[in-house]
C-alpha beads as a LAMMPS data file, in Angstrom:
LAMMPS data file: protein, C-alpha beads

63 atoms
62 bonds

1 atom types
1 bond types

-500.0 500.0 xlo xhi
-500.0 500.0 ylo yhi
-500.0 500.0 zlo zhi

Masses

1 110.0

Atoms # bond

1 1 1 342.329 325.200 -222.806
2 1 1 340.160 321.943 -223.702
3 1 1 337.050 323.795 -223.119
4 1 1 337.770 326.845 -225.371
5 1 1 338.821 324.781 -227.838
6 1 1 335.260 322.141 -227.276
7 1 1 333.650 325.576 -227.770
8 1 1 335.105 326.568 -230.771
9 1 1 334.343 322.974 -232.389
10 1 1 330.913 322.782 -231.131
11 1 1 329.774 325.375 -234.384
12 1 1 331.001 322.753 -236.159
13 1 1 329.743 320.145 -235.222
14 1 1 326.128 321.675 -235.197
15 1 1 326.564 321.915 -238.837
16 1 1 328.023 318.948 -239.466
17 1 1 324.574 317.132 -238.263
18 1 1 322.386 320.001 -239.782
19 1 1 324.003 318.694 -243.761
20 1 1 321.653 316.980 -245.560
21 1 1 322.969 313.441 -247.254
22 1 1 320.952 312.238 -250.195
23 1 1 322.114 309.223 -252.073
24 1 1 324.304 309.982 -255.265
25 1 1 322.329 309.592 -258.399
26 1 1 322.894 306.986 -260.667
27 1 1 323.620 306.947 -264.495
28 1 1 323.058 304.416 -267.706
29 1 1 326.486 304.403 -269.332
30 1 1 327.178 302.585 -272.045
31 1 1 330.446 300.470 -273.875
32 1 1 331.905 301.746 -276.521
33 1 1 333.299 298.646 -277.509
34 1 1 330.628 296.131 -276.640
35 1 1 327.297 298.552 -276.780
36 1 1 326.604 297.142 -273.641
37 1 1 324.793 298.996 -270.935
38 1 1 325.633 299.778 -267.288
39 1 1 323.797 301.212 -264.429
40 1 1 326.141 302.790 -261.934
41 1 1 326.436 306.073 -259.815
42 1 1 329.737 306.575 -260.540
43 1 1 332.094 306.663 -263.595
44 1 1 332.984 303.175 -264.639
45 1 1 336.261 304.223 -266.484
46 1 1 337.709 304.342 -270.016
47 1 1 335.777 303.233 -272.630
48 1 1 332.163 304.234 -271.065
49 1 1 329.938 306.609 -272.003
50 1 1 327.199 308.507 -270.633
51 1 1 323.758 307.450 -272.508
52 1 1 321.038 308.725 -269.971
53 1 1 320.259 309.667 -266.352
54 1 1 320.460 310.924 -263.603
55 1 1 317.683 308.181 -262.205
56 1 1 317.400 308.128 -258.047
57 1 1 317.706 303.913 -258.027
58 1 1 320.121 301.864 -258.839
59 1 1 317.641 300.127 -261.808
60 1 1 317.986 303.218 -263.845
61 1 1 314.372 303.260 -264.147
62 1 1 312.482 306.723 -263.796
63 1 1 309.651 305.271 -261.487

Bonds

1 1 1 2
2 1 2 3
3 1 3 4
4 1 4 5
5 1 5 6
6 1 6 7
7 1 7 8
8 1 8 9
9 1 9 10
10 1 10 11
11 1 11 12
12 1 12 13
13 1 13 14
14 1 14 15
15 1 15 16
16 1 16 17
17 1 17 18
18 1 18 19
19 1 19 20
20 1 20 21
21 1 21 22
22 1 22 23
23 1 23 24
24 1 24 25
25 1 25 26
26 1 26 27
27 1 27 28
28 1 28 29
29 1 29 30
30 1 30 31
31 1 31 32
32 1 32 33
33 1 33 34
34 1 34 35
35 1 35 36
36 1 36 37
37 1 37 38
38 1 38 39
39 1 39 40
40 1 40 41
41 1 41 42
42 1 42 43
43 1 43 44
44 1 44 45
45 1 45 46
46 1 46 47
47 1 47 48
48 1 48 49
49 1 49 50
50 1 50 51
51 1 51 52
52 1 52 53
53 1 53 54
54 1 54 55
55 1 55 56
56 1 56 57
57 1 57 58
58 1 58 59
59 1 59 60
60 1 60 61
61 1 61 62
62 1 62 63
């Protein structure tokens, strides 16, 4: 029984370490109640809005 069921996982597996990973991309977002700006790859919350991107380093800088 454990070595059908290491067979039927080992598919899985396969792909698992075939995926790709690539870093997320990060955004400039900006305040809307300071004007502020913000360089993050994720949403920073209420209040934030997206003012350009998507850049691949965290300096939001296209080189």
């Amino acid at each position: 029984m454990k070595r059908l069921s290491l067979i039927a996982l080992l598919p899985l597996l396969v792909l698992a370490l075939s995926a790709p990973a690539a870093p997320a991309p990060f955004y400039l977002w900006q305040s809307l109640v300071t004007g502020r700006y913000l360089c993050v790859a994720h949403n920073p919350g209420k209040g934030w809005v997206r003012h350009a991107g998507p850049y691949n380093n965290a300096a939001c800088r296209s080189h």
